[in-house]
Z-matrix of the N, CA and C atoms (Angstrom, degrees):
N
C 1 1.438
C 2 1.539 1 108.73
N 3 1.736 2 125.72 1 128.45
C 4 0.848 3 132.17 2 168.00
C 5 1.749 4 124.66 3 -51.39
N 6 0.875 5 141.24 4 91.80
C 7 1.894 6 149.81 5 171.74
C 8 1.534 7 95.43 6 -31.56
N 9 1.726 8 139.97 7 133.22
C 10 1.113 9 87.22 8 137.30
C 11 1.509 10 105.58 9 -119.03
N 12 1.245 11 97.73 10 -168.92
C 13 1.600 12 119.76 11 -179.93
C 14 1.483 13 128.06 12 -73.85
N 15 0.930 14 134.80 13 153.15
C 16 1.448 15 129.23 14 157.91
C 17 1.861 16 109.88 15 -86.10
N 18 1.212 17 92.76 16 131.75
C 19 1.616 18 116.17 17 -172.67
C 20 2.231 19 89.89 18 -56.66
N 21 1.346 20 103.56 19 131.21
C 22 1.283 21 119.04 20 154.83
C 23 1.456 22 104.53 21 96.69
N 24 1.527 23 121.13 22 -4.30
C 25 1.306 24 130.00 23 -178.45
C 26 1.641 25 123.56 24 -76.08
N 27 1.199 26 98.00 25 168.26
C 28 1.163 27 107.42 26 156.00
C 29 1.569 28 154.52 27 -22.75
N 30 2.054 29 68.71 28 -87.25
C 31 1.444 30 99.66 29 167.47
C 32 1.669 31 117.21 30 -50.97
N 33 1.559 32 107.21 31 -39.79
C 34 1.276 33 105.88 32 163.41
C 35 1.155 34 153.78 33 -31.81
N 36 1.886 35 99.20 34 -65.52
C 37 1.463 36 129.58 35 140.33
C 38 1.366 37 119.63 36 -23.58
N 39 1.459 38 107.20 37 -49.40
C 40 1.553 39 87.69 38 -164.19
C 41 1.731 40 117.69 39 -124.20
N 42 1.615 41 79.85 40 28.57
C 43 2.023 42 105.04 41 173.17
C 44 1.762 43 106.27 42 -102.22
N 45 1.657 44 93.39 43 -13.89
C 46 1.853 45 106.70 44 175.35
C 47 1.631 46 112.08 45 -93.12
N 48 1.638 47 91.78 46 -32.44
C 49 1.844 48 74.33 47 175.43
C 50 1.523 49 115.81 48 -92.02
N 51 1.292 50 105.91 49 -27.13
C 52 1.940 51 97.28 50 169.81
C 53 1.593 52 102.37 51 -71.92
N 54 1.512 53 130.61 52 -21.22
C 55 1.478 54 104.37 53 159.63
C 56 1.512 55 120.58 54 -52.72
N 57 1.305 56 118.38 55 -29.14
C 58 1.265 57 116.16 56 -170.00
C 59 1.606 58 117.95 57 -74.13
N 60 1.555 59 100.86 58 -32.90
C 61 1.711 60 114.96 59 -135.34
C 62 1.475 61 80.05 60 -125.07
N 63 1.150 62 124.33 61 -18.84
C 64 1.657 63 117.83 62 -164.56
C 65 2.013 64 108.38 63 71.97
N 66 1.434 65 80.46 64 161.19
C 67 1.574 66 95.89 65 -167.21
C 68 1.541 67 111.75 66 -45.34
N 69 2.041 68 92.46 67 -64.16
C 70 1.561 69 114.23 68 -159.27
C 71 1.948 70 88.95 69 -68.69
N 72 1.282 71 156.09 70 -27.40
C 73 1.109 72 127.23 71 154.16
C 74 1.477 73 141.42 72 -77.93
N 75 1.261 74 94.08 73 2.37
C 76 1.801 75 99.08 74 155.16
C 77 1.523 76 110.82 75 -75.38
N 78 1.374 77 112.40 76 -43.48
C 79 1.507 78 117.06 77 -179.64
C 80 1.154 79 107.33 78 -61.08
N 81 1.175 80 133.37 79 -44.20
C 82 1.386 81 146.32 80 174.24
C 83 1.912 82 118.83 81 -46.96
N 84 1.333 83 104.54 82 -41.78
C 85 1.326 84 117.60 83 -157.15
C 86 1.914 85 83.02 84 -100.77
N 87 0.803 86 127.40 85 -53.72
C 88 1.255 87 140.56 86 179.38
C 89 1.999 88 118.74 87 -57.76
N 90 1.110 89 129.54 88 -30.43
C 91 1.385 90 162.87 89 -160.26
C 92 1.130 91 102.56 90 45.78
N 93 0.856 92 108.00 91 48.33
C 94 2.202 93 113.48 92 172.97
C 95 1.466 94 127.20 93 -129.29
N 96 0.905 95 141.95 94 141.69
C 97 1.512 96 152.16 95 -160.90
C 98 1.939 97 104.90 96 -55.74
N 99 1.339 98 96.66 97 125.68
C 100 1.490 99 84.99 98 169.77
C 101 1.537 100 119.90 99 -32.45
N 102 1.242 101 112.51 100 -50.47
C 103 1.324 102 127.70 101 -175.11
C 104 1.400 103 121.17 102 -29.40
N 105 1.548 104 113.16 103 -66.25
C 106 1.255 105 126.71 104 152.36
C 107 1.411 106 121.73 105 -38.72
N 108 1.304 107 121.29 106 -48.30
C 109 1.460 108 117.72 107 -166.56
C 110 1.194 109 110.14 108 -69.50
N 111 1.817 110 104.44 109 -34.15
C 112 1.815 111 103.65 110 169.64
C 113 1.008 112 118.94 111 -64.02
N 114 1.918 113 132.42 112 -28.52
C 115 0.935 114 119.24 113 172.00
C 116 1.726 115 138.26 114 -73.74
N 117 1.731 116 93.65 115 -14.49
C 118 1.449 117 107.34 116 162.74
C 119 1.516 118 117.82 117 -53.67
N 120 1.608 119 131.77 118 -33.18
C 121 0.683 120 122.44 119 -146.38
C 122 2.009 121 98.76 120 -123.25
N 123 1.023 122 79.27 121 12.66
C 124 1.587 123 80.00 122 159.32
C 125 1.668 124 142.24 123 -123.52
N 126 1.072 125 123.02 124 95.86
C 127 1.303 126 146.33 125 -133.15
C 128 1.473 127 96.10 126 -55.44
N 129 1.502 128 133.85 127 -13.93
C 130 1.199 129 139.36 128 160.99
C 131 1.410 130 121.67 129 -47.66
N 132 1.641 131 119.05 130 -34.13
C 133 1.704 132 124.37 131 -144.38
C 134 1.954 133 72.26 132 -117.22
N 135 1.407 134 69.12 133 -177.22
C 136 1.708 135 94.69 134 -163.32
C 137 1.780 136 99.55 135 -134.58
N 138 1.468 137 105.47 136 65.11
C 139 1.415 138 103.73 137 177.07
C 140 1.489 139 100.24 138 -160.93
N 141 1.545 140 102.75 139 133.75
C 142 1.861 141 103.26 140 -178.89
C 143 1.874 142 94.26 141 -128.08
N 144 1.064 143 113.97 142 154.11
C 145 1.310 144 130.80 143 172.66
C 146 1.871 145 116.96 144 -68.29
N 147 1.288 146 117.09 145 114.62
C 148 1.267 147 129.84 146 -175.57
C 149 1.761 148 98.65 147 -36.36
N 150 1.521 149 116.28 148 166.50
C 151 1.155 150 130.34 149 161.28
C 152 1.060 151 113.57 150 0.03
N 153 2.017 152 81.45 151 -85.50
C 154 1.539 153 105.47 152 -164.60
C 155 1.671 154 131.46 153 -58.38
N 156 1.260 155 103.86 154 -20.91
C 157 1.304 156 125.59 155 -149.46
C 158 1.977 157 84.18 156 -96.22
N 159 1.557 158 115.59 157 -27.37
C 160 1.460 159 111.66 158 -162.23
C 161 1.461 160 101.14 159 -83.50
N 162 1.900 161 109.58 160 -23.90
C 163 1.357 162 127.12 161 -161.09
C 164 1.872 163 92.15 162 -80.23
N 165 1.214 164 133.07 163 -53.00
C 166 1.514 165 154.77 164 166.47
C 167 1.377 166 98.68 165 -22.75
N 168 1.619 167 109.93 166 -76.95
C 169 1.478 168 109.81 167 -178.71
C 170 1.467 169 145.61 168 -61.17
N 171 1.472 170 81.72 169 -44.83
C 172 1.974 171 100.81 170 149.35
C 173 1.822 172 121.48 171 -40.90
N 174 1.746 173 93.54 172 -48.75
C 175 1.662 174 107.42 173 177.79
C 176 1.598 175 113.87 174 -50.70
N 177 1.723 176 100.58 175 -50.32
C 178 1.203 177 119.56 176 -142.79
C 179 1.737 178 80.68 177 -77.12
N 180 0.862 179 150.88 178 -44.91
C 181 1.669 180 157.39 179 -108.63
C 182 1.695 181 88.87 180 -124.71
N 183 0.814 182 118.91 181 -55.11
C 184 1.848 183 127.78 182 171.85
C 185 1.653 184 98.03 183 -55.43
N 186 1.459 185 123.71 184 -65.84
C 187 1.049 186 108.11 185 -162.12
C 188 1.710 187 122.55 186 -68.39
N 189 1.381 188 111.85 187 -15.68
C 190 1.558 189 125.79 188 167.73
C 191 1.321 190 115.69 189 -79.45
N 192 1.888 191 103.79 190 0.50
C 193 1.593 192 90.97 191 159.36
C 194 1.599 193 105.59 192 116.78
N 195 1.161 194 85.64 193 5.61
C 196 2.071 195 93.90 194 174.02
C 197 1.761 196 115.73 195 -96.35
N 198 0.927 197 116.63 196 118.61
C 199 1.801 198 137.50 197 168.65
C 200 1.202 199 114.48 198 -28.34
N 201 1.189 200 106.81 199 -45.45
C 202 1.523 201 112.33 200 -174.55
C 203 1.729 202 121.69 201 -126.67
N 204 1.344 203 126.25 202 -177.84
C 205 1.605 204 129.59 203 -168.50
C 206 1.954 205 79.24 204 -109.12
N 207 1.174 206 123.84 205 97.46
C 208 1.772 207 120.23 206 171.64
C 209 1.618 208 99.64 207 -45.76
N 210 1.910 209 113.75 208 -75.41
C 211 1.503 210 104.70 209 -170.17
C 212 1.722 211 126.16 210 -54.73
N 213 1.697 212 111.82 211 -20.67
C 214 1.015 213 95.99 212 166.95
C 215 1.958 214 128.09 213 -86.11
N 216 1.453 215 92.13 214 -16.72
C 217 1.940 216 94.49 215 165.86
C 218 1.675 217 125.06 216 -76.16
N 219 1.630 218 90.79 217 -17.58
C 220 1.604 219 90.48 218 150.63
C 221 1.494 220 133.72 219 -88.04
N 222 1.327 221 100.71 220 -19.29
C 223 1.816 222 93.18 221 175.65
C 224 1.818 223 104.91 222 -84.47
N 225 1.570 224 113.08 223 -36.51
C 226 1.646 225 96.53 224 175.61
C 227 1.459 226 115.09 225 -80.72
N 228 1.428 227 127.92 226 31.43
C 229 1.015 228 140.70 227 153.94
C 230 1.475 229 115.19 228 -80.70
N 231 1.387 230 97.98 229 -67.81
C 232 1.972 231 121.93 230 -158.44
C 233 2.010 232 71.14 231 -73.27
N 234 0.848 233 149.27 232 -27.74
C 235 1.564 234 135.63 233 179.36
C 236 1.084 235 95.01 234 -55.61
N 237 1.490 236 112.71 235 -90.63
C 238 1.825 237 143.03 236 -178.89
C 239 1.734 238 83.48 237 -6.76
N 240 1.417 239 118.01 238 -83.16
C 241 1.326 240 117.80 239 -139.40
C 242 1.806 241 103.31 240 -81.32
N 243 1.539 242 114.52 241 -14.45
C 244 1.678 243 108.39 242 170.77
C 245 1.468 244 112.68 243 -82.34
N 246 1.956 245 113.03 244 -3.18
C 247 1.583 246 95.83 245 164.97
C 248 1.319 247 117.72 246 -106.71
N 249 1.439 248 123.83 247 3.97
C 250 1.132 249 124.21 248 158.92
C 251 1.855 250 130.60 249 -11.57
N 252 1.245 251 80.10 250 -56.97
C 253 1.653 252 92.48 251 179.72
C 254 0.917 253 104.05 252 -66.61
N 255 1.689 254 126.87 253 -73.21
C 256 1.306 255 133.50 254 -169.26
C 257 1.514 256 111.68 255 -41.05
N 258 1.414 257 129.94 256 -48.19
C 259 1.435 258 125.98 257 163.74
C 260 1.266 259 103.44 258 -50.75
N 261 1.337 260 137.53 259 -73.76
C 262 1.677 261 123.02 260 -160.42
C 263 1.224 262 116.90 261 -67.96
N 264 1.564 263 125.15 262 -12.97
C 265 1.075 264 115.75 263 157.99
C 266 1.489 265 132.71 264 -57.80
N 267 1.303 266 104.36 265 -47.12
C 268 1.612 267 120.68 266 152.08
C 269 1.144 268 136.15 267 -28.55
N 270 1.134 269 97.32 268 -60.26
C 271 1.724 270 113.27 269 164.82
C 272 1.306 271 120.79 270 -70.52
N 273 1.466 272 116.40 271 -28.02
C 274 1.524 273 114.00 272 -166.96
C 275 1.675 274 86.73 273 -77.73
N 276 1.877 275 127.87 274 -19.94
C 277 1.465 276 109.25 275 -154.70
C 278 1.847 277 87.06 276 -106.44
N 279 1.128 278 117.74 277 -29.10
C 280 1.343 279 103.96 278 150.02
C 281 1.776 280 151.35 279 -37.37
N 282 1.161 281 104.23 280 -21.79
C 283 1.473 282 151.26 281 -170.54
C 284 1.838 283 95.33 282 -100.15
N 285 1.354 284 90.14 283 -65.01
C 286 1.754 285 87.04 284 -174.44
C 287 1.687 286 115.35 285 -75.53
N 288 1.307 287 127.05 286 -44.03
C 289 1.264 288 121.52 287 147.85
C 290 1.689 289 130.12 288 -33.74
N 291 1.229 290 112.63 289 -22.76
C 292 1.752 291 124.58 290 169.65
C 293 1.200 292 98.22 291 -84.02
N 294 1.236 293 106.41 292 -39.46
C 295 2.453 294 90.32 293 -172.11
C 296 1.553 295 88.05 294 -87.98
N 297 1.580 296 121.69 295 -43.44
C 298 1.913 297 81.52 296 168.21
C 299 1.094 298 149.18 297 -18.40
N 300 1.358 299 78.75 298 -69.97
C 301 1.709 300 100.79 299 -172.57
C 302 1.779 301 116.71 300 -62.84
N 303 1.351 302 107.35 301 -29.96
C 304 1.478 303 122.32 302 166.26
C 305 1.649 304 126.49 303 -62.08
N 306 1.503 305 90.05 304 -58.91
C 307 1.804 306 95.25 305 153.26
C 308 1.040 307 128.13 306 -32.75
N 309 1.791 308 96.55 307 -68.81
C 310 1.525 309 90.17 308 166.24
C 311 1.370 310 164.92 309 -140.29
N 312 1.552 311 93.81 310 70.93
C 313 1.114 312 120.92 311 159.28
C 314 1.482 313 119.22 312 -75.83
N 315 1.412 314 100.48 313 -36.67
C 316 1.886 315 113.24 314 -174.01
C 317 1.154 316 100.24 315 -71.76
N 318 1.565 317 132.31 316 -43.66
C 319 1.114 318 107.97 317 166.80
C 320 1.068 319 143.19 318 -66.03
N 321 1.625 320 123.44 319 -37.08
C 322 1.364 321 126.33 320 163.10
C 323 1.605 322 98.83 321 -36.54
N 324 1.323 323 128.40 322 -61.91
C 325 1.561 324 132.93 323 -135.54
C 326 1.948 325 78.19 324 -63.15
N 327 1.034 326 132.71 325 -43.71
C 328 1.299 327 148.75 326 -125.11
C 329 1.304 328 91.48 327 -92.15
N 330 1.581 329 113.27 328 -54.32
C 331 1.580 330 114.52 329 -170.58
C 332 1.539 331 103.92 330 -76.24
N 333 1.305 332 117.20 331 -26.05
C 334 1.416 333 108.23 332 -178.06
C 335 2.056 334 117.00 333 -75.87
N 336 1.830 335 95.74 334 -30.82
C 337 1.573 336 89.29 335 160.70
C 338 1.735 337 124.21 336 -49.87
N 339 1.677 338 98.20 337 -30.30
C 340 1.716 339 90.32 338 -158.02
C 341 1.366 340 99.64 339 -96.68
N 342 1.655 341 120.59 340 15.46
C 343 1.449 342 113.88 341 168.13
C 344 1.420 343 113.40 342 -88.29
N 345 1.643 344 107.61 343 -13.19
C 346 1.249 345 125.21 344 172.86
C 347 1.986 346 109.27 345 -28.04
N 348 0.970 347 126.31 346 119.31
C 349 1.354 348 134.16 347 179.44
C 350 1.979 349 91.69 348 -61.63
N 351 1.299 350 119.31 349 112.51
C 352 1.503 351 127.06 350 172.53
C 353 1.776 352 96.03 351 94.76
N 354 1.444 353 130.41 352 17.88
C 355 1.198 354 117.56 353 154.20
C 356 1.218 355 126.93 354 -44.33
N 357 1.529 356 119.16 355 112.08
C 358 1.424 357 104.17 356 170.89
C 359 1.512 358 143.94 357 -91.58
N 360 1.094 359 150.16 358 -174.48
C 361 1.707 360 142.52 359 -177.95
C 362 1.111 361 115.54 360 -29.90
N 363 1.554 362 107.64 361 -64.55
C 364 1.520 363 112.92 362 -174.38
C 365 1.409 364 95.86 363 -63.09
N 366 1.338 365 136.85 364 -44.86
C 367 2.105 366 112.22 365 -162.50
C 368 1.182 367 95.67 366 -58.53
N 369 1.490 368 123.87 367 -32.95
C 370 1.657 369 127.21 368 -150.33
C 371 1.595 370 101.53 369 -80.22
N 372 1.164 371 117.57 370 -25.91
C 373 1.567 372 141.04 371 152.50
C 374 1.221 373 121.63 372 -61.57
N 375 0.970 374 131.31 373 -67.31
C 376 1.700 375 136.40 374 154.35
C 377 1.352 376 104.32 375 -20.20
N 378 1.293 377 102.63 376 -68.26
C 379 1.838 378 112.48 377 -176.08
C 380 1.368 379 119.11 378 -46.12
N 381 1.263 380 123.15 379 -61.68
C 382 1.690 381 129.43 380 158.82
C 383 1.061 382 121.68 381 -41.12
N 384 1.651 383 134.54 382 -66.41
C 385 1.200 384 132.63 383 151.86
C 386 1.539 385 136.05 384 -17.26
N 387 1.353 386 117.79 385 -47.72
C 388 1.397 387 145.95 386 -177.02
C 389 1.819 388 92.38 387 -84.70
N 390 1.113 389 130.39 388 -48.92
C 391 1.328 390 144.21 389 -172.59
C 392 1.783 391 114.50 390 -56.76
N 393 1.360 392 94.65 391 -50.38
C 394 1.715 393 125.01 392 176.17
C 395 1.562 394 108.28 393 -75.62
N 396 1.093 395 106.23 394 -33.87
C 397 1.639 396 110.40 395 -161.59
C 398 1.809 397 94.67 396 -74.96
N 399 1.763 398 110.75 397 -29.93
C 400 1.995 399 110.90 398 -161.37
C 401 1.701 400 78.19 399 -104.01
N 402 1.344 401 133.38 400 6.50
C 403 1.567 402 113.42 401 -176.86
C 404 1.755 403 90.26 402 -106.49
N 405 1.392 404 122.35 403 -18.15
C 406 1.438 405 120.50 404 -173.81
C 407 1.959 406 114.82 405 -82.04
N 408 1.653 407 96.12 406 -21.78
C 409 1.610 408 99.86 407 169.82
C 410 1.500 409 112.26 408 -86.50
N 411 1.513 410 138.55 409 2.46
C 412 1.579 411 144.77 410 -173.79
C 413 1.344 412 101.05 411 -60.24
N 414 1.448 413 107.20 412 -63.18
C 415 1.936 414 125.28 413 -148.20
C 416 1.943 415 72.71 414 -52.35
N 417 1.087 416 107.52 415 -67.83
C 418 1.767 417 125.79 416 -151.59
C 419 1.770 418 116.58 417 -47.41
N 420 1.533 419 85.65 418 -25.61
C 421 2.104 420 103.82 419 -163.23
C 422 1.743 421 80.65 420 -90.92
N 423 1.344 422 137.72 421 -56.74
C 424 1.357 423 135.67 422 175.51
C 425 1.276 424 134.70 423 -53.50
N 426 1.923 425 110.58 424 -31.83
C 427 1.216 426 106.98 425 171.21
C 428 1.743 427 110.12 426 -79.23
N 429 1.530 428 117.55 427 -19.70
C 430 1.293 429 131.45 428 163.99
C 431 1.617 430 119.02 429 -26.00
N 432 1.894 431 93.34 430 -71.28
C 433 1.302 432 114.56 431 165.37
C 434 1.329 433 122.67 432 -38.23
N 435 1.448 434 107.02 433 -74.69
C 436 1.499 435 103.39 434 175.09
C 437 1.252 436 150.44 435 -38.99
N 438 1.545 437 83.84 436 -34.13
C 439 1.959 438 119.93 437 170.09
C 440 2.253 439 97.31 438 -45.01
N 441 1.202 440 109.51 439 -42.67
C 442 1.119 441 129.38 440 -148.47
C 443 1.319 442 98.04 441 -82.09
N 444 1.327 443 138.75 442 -11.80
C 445 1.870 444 150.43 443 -175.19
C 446 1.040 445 104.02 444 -79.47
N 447 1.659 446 133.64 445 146.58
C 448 1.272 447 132.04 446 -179.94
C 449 1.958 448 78.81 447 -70.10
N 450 1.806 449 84.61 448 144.56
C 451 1.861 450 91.87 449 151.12
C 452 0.927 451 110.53 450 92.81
N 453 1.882 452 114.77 451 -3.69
C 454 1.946 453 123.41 452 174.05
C 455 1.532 454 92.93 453 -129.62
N 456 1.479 455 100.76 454 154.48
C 457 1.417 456 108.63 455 166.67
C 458 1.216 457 133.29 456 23.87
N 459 1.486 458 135.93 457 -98.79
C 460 1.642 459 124.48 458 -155.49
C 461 2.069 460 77.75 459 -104.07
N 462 1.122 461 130.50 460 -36.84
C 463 1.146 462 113.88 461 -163.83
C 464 1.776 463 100.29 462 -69.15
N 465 1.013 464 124.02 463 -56.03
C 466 1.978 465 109.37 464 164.65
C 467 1.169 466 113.28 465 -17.29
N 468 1.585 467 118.06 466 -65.18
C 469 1.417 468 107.08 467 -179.66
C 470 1.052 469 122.11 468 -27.44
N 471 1.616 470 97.92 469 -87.84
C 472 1.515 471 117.70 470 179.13
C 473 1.137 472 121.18 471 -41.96
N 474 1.225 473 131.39 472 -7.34
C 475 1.284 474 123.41 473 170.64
C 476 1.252 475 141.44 474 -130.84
N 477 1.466 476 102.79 475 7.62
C 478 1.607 477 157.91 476 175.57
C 479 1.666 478 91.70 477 -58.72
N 480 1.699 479 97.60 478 170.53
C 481 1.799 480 107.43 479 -179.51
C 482 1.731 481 93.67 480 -96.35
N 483 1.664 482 121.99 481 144.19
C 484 0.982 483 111.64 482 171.68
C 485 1.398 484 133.05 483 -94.03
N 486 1.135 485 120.46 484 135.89
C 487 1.725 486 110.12 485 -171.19
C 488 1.440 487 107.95 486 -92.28
C-alpha cells in the first residue's frame, strides 16, 4: 500500500530522493540504516535527517540527475509559508499606522479650529470626535506591535519550529 505524504514535507522530500537514488543509497550517503531513512520519510514517525545528512541527499539526488535539492525546496517552502503571518502582520500594522497618522492629523487640524477665538459647539465637537476617532485606532496599532515580539502572535510563527 502506497503511504501518502503530507504536501510540503519532509517525509516527502526524502520519499523523492530515495525514489531516485533508491533506499540502500540514501542510507549509504546518509550513514544510517535503510531503516531509518524509511522512517524519515514517513509522515507518521517523528524523525528528520540532521543538516548534514539533508545536505548528502539533496547532493546525492542532483547528482543522479535531479534539477533541484527536494529537502532543501521543502524547507524554503515550510519558511515561505511560516512567514506568511509575520509579513501580513506587518502590513496589517503598516495599514494601521496610515489611519493613525490620518486620524491624527484631523484631529490636530480639528483642535486647532476650536482654539479659533469664537469657536463654536459643533468645531468643539468636531474636535472630540476627530480626537476619539485617532484614540480608537491606539489599542489596535499596539496590539499590532506586540503581535511583532518573539513569543506573541505572527512573531511565534516566524520563529516557531516548522512542521
Amino acid at each position: 500500500m502506497t503511504k501518502l505524504r503530507t504536501p510540503l514535507s519532509f517525509s516527502l522530500a526524502i520519499t523523492t530522493v530515495a525514489g531516485a537514488i533508491g533506499w540502500k543509497a540514501a542510507a549509504k550517503v546518509t550513514r544510517r540504516s535503510v531503516r531509518t531513512v524509511r522512517h524519515w520519510s514517513e509522515s507518521d514517525r517523528h524523525g528528520t535527517p540532521t543538516l548534514d545528512q539533508a545536505i548528502a541527499l539533496d547532493r546525492a539526488f542532483i547528482e543522479a540527475g535531479g534539477d533541484h535539492g527536494p529537502i532543501l525546496a521543502c524547507y524554503g517552502l515550510q519558511l515561505d509559508v511560516a512567514m506568511v503571518d509575520a509579513v501580513a502582520c506587518r502590513a496589517a500594522l503598516a495599514e494601521d499606522v496610515a489611519l493613525f497618522s490620518r486620524e491624527t492629523g484631523e484631529a490636530v487640524g480639528r483642535c486647532i479650529q476650536a482654539l479659533a477665538p469664537g469657536a463654536s459647539p459643533a468645531m468643539i465637537q468636531a474636535a472630540i470626535l476627530e480626537t476619539e476617532e485617532a484614540d480608537a485606532v491606539v489599542p489596535r496599532l499596539l496590539g499590532r506591535l506586540k503581535a511583532l515580539l518573539p513569543g506573541h502572535g505572527a512573531g511565534r510563527e516566524a520563529n516557531g519550529v516548522i512542521k
